[in-house]
C-alpha positions as CSV (number, residue, x, y, z in Angstrom):
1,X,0.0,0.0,0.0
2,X,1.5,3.1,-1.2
3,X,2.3,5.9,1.9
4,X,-0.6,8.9,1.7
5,X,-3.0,6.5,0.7
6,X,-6.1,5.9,2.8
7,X,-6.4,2.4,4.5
8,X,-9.8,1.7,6.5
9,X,-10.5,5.2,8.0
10,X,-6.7,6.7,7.5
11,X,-7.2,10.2,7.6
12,X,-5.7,12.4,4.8
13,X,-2.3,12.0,6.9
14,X,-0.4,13.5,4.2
15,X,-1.8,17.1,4.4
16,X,-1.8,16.7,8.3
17,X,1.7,15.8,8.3
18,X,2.7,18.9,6.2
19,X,1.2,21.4,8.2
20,X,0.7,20.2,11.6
21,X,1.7,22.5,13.6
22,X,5.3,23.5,11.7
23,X,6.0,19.9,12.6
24,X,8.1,19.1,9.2
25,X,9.3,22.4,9.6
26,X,9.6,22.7,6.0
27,X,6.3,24.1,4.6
28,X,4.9,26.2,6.7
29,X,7.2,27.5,9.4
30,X,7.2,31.0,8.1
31,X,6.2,34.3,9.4
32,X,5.1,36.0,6.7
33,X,3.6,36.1,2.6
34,X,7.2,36.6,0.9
35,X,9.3,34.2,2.7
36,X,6.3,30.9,1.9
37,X,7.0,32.5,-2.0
38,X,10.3,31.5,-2.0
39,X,9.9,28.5,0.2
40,X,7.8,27.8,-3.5
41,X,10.6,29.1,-5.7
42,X,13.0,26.2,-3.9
43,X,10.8,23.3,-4.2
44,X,10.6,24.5,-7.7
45,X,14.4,24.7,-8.7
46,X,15.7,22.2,-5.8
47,X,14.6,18.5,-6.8
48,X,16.6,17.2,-3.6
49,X,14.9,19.7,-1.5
50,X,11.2,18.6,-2.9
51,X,12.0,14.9,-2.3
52,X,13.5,15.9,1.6
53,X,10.0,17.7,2.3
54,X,8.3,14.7,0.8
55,X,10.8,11.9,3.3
56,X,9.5,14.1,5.9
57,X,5.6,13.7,5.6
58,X,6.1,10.4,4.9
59,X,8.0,9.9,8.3
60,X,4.8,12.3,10.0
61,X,2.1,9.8,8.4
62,X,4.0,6.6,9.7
63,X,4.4,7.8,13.5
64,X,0.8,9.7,13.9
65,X,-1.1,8.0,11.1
66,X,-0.6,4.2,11.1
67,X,-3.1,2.1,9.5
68,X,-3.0,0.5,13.5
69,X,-3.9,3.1,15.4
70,X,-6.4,4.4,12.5
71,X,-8.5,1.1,12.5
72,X,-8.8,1.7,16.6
73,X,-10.0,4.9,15.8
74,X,-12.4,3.5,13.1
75,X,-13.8,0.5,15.3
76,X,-15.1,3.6,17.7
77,X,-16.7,5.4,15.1
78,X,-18.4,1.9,13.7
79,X,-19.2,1.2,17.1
80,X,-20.4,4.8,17.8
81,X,-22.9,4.0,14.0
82,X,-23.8,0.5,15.5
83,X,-25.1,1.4,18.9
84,X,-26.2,4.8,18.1
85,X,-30.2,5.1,16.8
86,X,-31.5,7.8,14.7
87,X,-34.6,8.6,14.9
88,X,-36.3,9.2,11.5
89,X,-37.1,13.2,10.8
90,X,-39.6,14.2,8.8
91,X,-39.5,12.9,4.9
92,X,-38.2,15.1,2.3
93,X,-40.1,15.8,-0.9
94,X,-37.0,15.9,-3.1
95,X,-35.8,13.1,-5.4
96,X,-32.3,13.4,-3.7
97,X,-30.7,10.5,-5.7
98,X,-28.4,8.2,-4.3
99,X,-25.6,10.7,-3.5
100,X,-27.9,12.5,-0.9
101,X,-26.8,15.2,1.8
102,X,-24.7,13.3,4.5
103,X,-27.2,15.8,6.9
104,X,-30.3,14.8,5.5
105,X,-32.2,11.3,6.9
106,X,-33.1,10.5,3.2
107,X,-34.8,7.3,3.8
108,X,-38.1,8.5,3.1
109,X,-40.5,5.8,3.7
110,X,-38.5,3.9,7.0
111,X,-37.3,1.1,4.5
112,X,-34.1,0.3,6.7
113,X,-36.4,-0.1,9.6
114,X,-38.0,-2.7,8.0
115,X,-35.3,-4.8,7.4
116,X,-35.5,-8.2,9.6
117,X,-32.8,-10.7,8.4
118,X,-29.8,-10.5,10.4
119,X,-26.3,-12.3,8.7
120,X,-24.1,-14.6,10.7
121,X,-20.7,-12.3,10.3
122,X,-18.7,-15.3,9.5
123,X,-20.7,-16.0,6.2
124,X,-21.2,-11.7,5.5
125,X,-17.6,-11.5,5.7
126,X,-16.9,-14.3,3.5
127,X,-19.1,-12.9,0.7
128,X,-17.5,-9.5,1.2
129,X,-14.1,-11.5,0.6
130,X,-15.3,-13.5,-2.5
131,X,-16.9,-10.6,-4.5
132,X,-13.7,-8.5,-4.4
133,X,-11.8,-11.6,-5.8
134,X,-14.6,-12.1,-8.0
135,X,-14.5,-8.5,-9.6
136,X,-10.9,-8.2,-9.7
137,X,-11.0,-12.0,-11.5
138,X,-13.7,-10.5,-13.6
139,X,-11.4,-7.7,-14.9
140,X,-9.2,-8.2,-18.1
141,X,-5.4,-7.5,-17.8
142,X,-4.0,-3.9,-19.4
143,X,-7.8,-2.6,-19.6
144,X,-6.7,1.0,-19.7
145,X,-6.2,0.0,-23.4
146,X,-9.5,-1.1,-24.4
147,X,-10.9,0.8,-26.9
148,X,-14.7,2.6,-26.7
149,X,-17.6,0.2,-27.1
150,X,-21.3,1.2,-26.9
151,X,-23.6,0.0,-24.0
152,X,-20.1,-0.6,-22.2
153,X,-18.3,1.9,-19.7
154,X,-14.4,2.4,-19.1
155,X,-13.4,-0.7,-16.7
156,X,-11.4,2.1,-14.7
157,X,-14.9,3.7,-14.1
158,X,-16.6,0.5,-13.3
159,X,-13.5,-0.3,-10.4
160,X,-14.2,3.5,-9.0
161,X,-18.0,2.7,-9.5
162,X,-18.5,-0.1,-7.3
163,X,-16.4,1.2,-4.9
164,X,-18.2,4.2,-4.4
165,X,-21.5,2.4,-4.2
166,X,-20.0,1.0,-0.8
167,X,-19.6,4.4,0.1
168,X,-23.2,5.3,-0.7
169,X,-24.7,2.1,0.4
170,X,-23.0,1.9,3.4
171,X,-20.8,4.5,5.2
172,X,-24.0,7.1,4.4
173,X,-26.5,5.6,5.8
174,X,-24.5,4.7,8.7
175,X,-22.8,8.1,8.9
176,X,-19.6,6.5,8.8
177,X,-16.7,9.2,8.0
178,X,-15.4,8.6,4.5
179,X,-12.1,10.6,4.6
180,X,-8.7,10.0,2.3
181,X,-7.8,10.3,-1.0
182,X,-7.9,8.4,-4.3
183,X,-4.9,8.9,-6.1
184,X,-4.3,9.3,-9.7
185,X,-1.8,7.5,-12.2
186,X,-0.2,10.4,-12.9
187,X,1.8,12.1,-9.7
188,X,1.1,15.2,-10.8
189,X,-2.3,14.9,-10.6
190,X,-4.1,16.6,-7.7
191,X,-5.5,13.7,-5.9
192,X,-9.5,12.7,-5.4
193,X,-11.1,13.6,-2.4
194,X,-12.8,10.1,-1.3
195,X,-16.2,12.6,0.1
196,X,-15.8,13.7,-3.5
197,X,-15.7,10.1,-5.4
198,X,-19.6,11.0,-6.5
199,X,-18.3,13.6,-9.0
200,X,-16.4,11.1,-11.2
201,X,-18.7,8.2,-10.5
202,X,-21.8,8.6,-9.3
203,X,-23.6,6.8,-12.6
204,X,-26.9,9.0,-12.6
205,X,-24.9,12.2,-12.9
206,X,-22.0,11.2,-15.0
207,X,-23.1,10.0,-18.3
208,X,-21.5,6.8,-20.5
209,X,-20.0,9.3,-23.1
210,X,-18.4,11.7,-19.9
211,X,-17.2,8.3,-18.4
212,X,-15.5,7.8,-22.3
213,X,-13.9,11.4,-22.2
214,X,-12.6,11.0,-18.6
215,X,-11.2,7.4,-19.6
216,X,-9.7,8.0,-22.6
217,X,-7.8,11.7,-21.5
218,X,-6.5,9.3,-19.2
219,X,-8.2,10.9,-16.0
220,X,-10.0,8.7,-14.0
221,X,-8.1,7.8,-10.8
222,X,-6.7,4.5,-9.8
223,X,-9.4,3.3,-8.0
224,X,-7.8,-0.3,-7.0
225,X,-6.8,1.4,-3.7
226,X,-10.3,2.6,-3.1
227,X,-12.1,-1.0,-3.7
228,X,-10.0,-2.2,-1.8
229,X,-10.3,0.3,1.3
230,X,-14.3,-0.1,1.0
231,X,-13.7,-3.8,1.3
232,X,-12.0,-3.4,4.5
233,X,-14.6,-0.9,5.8
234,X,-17.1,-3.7,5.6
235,X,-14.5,-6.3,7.5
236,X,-13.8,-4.1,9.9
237,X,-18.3,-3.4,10.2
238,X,-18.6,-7.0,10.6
239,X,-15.6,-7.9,13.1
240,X,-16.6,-5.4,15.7
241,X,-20.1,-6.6,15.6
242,X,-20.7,-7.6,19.4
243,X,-23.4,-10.7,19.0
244,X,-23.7,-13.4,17.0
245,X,-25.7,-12.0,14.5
246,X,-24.8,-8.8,12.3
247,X,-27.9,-6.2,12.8
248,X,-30.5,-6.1,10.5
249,X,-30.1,-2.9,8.5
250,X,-26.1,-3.2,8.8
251,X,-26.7,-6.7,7.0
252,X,-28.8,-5.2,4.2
253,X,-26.6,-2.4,3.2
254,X,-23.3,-4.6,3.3
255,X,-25.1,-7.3,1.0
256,X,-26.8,-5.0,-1.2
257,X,-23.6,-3.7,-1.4
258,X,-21.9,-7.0,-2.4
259,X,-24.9,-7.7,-5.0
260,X,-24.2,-4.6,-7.1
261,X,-20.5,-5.4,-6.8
262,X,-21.6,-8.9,-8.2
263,X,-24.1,-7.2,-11.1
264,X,-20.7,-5.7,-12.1
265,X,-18.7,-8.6,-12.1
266,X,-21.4,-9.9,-14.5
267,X,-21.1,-7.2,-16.8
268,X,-17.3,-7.4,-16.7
269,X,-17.2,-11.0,-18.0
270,X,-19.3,-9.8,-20.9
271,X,-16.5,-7.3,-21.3
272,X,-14.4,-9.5,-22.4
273,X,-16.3,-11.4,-24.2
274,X,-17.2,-8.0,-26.6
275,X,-13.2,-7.4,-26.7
276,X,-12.4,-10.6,-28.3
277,X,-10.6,-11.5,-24.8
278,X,-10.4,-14.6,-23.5
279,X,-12.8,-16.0,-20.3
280,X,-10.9,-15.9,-17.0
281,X,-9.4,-19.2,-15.7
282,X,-11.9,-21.5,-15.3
283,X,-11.4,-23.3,-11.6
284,X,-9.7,-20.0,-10.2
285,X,-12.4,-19.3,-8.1
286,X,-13.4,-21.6,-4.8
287,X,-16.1,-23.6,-5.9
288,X,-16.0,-27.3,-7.5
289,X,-16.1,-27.6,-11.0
290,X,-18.9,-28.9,-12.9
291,X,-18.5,-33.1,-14.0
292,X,-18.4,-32.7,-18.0
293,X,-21.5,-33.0,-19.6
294,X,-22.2,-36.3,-21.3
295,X,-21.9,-36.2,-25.0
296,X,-25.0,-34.5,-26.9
297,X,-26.5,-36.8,-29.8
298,X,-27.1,-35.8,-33.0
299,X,-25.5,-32.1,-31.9
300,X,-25.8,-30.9,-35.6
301,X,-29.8,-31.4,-35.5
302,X,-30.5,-28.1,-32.9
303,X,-33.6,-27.4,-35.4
304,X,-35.0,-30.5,-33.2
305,X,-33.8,-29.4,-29.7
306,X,-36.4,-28.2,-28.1
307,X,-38.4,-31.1,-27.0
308,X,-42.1,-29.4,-27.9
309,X,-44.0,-27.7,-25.7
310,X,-44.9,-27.8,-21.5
311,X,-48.5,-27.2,-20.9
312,X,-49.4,-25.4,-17.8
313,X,-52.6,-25.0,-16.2
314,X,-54.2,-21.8,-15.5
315,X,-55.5,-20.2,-12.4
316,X,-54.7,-17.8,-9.7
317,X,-50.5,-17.3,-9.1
318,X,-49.2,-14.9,-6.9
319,X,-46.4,-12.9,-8.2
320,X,-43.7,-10.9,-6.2
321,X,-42.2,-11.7,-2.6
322,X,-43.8,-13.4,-0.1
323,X,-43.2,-10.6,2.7
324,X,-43.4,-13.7,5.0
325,X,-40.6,-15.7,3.8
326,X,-38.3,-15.4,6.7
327,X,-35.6,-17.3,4.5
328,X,-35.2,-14.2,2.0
329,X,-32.0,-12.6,2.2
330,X,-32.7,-9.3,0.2
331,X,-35.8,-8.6,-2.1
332,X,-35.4,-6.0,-4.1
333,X,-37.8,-3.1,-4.7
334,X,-39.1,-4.2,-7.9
335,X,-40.0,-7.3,-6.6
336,X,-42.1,-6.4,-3.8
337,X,-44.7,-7.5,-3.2
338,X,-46.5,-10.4,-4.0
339,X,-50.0,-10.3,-5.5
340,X,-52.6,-11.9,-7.4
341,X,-52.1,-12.2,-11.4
342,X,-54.3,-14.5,-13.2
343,X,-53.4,-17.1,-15.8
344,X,-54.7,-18.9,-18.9
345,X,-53.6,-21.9,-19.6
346,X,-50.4,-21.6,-21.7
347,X,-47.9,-24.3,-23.5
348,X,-44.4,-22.9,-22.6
349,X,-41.2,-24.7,-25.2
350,X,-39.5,-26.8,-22.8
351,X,-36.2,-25.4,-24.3
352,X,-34.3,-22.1,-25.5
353,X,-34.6,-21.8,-29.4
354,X,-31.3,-22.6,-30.5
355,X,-29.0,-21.3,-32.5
356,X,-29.9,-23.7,-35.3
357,X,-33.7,-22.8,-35.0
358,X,-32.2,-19.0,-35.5
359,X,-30.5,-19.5,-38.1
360,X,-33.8,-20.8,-40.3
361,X,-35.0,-17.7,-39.8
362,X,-32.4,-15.5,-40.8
363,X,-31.3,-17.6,-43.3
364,X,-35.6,-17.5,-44.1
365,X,-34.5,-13.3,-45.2
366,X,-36.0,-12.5,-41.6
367,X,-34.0,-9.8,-41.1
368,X,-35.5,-8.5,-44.6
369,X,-39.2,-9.0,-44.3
370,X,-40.7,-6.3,-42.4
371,X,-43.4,-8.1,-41.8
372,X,-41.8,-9.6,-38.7
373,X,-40.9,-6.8,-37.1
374,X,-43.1,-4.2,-35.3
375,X,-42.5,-0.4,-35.4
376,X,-40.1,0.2,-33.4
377,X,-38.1,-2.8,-34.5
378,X,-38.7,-1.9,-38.2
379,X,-36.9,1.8,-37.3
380,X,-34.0,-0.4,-35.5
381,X,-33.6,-2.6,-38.7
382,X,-33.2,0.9,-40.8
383,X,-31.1,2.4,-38.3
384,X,-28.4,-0.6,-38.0
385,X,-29.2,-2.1,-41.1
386,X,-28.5,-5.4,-39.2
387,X,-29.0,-8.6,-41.0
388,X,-27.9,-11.3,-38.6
389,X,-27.0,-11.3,-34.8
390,X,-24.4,-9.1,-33.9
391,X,-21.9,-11.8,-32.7
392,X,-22.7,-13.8,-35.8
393,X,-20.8,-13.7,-39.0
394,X,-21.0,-15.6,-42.6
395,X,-17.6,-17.6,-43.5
396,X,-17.1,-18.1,-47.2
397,X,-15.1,-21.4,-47.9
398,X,-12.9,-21.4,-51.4
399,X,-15.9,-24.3,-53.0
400,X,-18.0,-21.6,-52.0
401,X,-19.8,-23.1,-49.6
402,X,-21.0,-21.0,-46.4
403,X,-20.8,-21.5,-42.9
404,X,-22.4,-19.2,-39.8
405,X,-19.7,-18.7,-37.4
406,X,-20.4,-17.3,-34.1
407,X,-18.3,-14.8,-31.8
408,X,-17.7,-16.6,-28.7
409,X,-14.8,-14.7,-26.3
410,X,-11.6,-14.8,-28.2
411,X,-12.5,-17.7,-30.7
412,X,-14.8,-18.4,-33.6
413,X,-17.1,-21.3,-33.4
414,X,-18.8,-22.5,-36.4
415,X,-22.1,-22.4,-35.9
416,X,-22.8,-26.3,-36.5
417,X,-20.3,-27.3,-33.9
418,X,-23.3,-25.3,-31.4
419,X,-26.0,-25.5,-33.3
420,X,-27.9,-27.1,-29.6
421,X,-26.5,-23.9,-28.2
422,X,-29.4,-21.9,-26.9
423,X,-29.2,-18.2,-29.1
424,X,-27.8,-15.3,-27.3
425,X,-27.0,-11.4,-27.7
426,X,-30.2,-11.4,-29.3
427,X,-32.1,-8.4,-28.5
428,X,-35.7,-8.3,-27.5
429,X,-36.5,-6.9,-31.2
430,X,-34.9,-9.9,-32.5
431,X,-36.7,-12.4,-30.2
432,X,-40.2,-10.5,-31.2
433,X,-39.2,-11.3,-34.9
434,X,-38.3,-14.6,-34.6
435,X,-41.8,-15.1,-33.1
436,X,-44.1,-13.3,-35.0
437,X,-41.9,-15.5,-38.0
438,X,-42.4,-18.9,-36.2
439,X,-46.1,-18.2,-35.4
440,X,-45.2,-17.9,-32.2
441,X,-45.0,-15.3,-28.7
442,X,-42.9,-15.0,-25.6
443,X,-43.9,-15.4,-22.5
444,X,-45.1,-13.2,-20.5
445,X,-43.1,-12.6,-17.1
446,X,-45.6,-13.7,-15.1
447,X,-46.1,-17.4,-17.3
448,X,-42.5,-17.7,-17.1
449,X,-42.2,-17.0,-13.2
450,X,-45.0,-19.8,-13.0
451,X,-43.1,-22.4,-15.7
452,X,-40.2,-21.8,-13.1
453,X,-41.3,-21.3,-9.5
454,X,-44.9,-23.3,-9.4
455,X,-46.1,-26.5,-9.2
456,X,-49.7,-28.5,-9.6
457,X,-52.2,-28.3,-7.1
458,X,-54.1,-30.8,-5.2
459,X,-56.3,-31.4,-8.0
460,X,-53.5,-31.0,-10.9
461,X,-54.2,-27.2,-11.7
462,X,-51.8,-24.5,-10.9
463,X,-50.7,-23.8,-7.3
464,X,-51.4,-20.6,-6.5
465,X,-48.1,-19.8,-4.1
466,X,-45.0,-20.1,-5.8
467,X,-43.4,-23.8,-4.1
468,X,-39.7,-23.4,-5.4
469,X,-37.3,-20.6,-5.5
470,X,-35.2,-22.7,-8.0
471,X,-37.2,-24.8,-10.5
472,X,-35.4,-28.0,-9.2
473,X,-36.1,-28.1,-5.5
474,X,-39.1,-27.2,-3.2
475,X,-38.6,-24.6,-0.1
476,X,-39.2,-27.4,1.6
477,X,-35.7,-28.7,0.3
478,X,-33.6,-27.3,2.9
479,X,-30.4,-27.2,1.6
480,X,-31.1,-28.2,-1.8
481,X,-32.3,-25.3,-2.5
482,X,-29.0,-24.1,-3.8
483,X,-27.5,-23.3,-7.2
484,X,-25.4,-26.8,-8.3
485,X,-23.9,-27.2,-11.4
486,X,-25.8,-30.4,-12.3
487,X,-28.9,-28.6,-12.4
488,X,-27.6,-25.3,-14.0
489,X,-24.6,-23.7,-16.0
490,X,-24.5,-20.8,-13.6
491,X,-21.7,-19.3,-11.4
492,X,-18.9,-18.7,-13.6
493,X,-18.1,-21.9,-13.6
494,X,-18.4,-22.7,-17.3
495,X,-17.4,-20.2,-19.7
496,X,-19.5,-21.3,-22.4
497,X,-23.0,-22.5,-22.8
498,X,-24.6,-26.1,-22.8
499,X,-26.8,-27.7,-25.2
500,X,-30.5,-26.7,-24.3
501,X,-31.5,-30.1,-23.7
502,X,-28.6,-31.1,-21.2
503,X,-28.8,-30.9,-17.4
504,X,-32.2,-32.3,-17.0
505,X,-31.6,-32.6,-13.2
506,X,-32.7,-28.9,-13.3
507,X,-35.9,-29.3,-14.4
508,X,-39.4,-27.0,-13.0
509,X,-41.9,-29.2,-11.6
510,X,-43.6,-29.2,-15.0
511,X,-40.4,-30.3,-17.0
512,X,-39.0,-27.2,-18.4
513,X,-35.5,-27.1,-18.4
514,X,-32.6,-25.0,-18.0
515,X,-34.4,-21.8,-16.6
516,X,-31.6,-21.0,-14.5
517,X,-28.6,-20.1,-16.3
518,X,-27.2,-20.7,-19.9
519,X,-28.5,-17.2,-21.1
520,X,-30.8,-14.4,-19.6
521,X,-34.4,-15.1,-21.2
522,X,-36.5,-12.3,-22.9
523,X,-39.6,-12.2,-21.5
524,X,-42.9,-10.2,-23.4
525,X,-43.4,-7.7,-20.4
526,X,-42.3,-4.3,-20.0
527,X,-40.9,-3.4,-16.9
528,X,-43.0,-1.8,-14.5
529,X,-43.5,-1.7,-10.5
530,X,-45.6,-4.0,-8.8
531,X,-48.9,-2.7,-7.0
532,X,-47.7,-0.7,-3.7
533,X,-44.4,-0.2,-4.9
534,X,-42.6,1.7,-2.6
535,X,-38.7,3.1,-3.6
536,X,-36.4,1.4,-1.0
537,X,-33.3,3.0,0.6
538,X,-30.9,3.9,0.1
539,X,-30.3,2.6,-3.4
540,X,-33.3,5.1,-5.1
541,X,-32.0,4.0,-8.5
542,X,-32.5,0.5,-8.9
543,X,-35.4,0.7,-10.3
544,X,-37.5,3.8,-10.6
545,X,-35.7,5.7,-13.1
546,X,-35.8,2.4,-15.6
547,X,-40.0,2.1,-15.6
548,X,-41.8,1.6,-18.9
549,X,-38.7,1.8,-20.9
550,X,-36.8,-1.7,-20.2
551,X,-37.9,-5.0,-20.7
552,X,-37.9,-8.1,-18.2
553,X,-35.4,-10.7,-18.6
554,X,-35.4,-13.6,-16.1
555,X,-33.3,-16.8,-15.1
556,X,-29.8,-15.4,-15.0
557,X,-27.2,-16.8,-17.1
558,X,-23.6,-18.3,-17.4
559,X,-21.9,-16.1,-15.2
560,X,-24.6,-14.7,-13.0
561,X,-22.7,-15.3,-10.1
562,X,-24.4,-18.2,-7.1
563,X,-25.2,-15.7,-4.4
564,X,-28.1,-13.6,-6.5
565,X,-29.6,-17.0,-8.1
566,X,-29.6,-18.4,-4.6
567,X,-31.4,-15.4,-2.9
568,X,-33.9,-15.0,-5.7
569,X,-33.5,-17.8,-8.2
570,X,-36.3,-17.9,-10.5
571,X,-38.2,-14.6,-8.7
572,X,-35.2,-12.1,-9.4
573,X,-36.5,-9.5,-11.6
574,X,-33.8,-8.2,-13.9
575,X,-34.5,-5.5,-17.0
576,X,-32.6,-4.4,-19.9
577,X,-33.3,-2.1,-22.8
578,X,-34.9,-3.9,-25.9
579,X,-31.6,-2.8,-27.9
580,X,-29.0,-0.8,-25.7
581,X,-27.5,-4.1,-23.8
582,X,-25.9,-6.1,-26.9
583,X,-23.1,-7.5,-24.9
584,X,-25.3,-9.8,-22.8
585,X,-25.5,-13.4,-22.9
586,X,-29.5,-13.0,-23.8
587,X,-32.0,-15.2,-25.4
588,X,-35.3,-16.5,-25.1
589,X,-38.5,-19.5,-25.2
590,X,-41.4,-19.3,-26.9
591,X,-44.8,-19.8,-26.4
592,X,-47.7,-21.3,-28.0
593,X,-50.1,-18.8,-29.8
């Protein structure tokens, strides 16, 4: 750890040092205006002289600012946060966003004081541990060199980024002090107050194309330091926890804190995968690896994959949280809170279309007929002038025969050799298409929720309260009722997909396979709050600014990583653009019309 650089709660110990009290003797021991100019004039013309006064501070920050005594001096503070009870004041009427006053009580509706789950701190501390490894794993070597991408940000933004959100997420809401710096590349550079990290990466006030411009002038900070400071913030929450249990608000900041650093993760594996770079290591992270799938017959024929359709009865399904489940973790505030929907009857494809079933319909002049697109698909098609999936391209052999081959990290794959793959960075445009060509729909969110999460009744119709988080085990499971690679290609643990008829051990209680992991799933719903929706603190922006103009996506995918799928599993509500999100690992099932 470099000296001047804040560890835990270090205070800015290189300032102190240089003016504490004339302690240096070197800066500021002057009695008047003239003599501090040509104190100036000296460090100017005098390298040895700059580098003396710089030995000096260093010397200050090691006897008065050691990271020692500054973690004692943080444990109060925590301590003082932990103990102390805030009432709640009056609500405020002003959308503060998530960067809100340090002085203003910002959670409006009492959310926090909800909050009844309590984490052991062994297992909190744990996750804290793995989703730093994980994010740093995530991260492709040399990525201050990766060129501009749309729908992606800088990686040196993302770093910064999730280590703010700690910030925000945490030592806000607890009124924890955030002092320190975050140093730049360059040592010229005037370092980054850490109270000021919001300015450079705070994502609802600076914009994709200002996180471009500050990336590629080569002036975002090095935010490694910071990460890894936050992460130690959190360790040293959890270690001077006195109980056995971590309190109930302190446990839902800290692991929404950790699932954000996860969605990140997430999107940094894609990263790579848009640069042409290969997947990390497979097996570097602490989890067994997967037994190989047994080989798939007839792998060329994915045009007969699918294994039909899955009929599910209709009736009355309540969708959202059960605010009763004392097992749930986190729910977020899209997902709350369970209600009453009602369902037809519906027969739901068993599979993913694959990539051969795709490929009939581009190869079919989909992409041409405009007949298969509605309007706002049509004006994408003119806009792009796409004629295929994005990660796909046509391979000309010298007979000239023609073969699909398909962008997958830093290889190509001809297209035959995954033809059983399901299709992915499809967007929801494209799955529409492919539907309205087939003579088919999607599902809606709410029929695919049910294909997932329910189960017959008594009488062989559809139980109304959703009997499995995971579509292979009931609640009443125990713990079975946990992501395993058998039953889905989930957790980083592959870094490809699986034939859409493989892992049949994952199965839904009606037989539909593979809706947890492999690729996201398009689903025909727009995003939009559940009835009662309330905006949850202190993350304001989860949701609400994203209303009416996403589209829901369920099931996770490849490298969603274990902790999300196993606190939601089929129930976690996730939303993307129809177009702006090309880099994710998203396809789709259809349904019958």
């Amino acid at each position: 750890m470099l000296l001047g650089t804040p560890v835990v709660a270090r205070a800015n110990g290189g300032n102190i040092a240089l003016i504490d009290e004339g302690v240096t003797g070197l800066l500021f021991d002057f009695d008047n205006p003239t003599m501090l100019v040509d104190q100036a004039k000296r460090l100017v013309n005098n390298s040895e002289f700059a580098l003396e006064i710089i030995s000096s501070a260093k010397k200050q920050i090691v006897a008065k600012h050691s990271i020692d005594v500054e973690r004692l001096k943080y444990a109060d503070v925590v301590r003082f946060a932990l103990e102390t009870r805030t009432p709640p004041q009056q609500r405020d009427y002003t959308f503060l966003g998530i960067h809100a006053p340090i002085n203003a009580f910002a959670d409006v509706y009492g959310t926090l004081e909800d909050k009844t789950w309590t984490a052991n701190p062994d297992w909190l501390l744990r996750e804290v541990r793995l989703a730093h490894k994980m994010l740093l794993t995530a991260c492709p070597e040399k990525f201050e060199n990766l060129t501009h991408k749309p729908s992606l940000n800088p990686i040196a933004w993302t770093i910064g980024h999730v280590a703010f959100t700690f910030d925000m997420l945490i030592a806000h809401p607890l009124r924890l002090p955030t002092p320190g710096v975050i140093m730049y590349h360059s040592h010229d550079a005037v370092p980054l107050l850490r109270s000021n990290a919001w300015t450079v990466y705070d994502s609802m006030r600076v914009g994709s194309d200002e996180r471009w411009e500050l990336n590629d002038a080569h002036s975002l900070p090095n935010a490694i330091t910071y990460l890894a400071q936050v992460h130690e913030m959190c360790a040293d929450i959890i270690a001077k926890v006195d109980g056995p249990c971590v309190p109930a608000a302190v446990s839902y900041l800290v692991l929404y804190s950790i699932i954000h650093e996860l969605w990140h993760t997430e999107d940094l594996i894609h990263t790579r995968n848009v640069h042409k770079l290969p997947p990390p290591q497979v097996g570097i992270l602490p989890w067994p690896l997967p037994a190989p799938l047994p080989p798939s017959p007839k792998r060329q024929s994915g045009r007969n994959a699918s294994m039909g359709d899955v009929e599910i009865p209709g009736g009355r399904y309540y969708l959202g949280a059960d605010p009763n489940d004392s097992d749930t973790k986190l729910v977020l505030d899209c997902e709350k809170w369970e209600h009453a929907v009602y369902l037809k009857s519906f027969k739901i494809a068993a599979c993913c279309v694959t990539n051969a079933e795709f490929a009939a319909f581009v190869d079919d002049g989909g992409y041409t007929n405009d007949e298969y697109w509605g309007f706002e698909g049509v004006r994408w098609l003119r806009k792009t002038q796409r004629h295929h999936p994005w990660i796909w391209r046509r391979s000309v052999d010298d007979d000239g025969s023609s073969t699909w081959m398909i962008q997958w990290f830093e290889r190509e794959l001809p297209l035959p050799s995954i033809a059983k793959w399901p299709v992915s960075h499809v967007n929801w445009f494209e799955a529409e298409a492919y539907c309205n060509w087939s003579g088919r729909r999607l599902p809606t969110e709410a029929e695919w929720e049910a294909a997932c999460c329910g189960k017959p009744s008594v009488d062989g119709g559809l139980a109304a309260r959703k009997a499995r988080r995971l579509p292979w085990a009931d609640h009443e499971s125990g713990s079975s009722v946990v992501v395993r690679p058998e039953c889905s290609n989930s957790g980083m643990r592959r870094f490809e997909l699986v034939d859409v008829d493989s892992l049949p051990e994952g199965d839904s209680a009606w037989g539909v396979r593979q809706m947890i992991g492999n690729v996201w799933e398009w689903t025909a719903t727009t995003f939009y709050p559940f009835p009662g929706y309330v905006i949850d603190y202190p993350y304001r922006e989860q949701s609400a600014p994203w209303f009416g103009r996403q589209k829901v996506a369920r099931g996770g995918c490849f490298c969603t990583p274990d902790l999300i799928l196993n606190m939601r599993g089929g129930e976690y509500r996730s939303f993307y653009h129809p177009t702006d999100r090309p880099e994710l690992a998203i396809g789709f099932r259809t349904c019958a019309i």
